[in-house]
C-alpha positions as CSV (number, residue, x, y, z in Angstrom):
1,X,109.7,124.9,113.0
2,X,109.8,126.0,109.9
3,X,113.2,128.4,110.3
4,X,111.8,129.9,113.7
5,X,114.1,130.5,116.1
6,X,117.3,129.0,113.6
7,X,117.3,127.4,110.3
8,X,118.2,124.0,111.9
9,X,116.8,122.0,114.7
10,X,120.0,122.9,117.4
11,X,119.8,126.7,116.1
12,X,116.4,126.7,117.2
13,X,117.4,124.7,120.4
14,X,120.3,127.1,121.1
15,X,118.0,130.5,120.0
16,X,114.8,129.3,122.2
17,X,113.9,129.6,125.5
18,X,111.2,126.5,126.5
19,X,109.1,129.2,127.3
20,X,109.2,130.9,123.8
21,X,108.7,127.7,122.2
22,X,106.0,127.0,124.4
23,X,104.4,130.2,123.6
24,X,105.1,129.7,119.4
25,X,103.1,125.7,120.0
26,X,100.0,127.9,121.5
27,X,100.1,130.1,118.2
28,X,100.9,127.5,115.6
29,X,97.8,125.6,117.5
30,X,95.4,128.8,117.2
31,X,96.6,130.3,113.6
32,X,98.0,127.7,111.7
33,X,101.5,127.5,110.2
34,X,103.3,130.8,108.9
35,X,104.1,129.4,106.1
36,X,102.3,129.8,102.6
37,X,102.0,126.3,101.2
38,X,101.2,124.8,104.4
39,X,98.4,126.9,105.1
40,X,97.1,126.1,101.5
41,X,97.5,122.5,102.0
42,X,95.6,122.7,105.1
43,X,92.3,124.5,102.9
44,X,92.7,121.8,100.0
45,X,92.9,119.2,103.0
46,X,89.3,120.9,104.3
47,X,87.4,121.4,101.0
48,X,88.4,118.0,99.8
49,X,86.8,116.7,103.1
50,X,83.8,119.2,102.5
51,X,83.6,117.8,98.9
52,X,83.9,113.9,100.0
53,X,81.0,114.3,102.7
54,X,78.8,116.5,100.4
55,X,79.0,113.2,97.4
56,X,77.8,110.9,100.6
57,X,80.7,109.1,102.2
58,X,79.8,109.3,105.8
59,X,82.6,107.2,107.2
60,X,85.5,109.7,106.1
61,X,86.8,112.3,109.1
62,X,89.0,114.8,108.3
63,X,91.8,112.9,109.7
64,X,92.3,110.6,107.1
65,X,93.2,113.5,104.9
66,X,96.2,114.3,107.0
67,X,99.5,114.6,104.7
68,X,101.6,113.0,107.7
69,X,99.3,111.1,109.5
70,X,101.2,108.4,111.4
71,X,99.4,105.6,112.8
72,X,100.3,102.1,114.4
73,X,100.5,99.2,112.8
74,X,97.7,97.8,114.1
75,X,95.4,100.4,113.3
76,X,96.3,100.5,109.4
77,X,94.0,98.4,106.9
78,X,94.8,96.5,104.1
79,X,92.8,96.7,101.2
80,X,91.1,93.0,99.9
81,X,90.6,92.8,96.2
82,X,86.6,93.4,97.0
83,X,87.5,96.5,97.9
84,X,89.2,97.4,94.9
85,X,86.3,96.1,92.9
86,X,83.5,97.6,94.7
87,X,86.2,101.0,94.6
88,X,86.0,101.0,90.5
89,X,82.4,100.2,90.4
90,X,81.6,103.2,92.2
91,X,83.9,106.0,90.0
């Protein structure tokens, strides 16, 4: 939570009501982190996808520029050598 509320996980725990955190998840949600970098990240993550869709990849979403983006293991793909060809052909 980036030091809100404590500057570890149980400070925060011990220094928060549920109610204050729910209240900090409804601003984080509508503003965006406090902090600097994050923020930053977050435009980078937006103009690259702006950039992407502008040179004609329409099968990108702005998802798959996520920094921490977990997924299951069904859901990732593996590359085939193809794919890496067709990859460098295309630069």
């Amino acid at each position: 939570m980036n030091g809100i509320g404590g500057n570890t996980i149980e400070e925060a725990k011990s220094n928060m009501t549920m109610n204050e955190f729910q209240q900090w998840c409804v601003y984080r949600n509508t503003y965006g982190p406090i902090d600097g970098t994050s923020k930053l990240c977050e435009y980078i993550k937006h103009l690259t996808f702006v950039t992407i869709k502008i040179a004609g990849d329409k099968k990108i979403g702005i998802e798959d520029l996520e920094l921490f983006n977990q997924k299951d293991e069904s859901e990732k793909e593996v590359a085939t050598t193809a794919d890496i060809v067709n990859f460098f052909k295309n630069l």
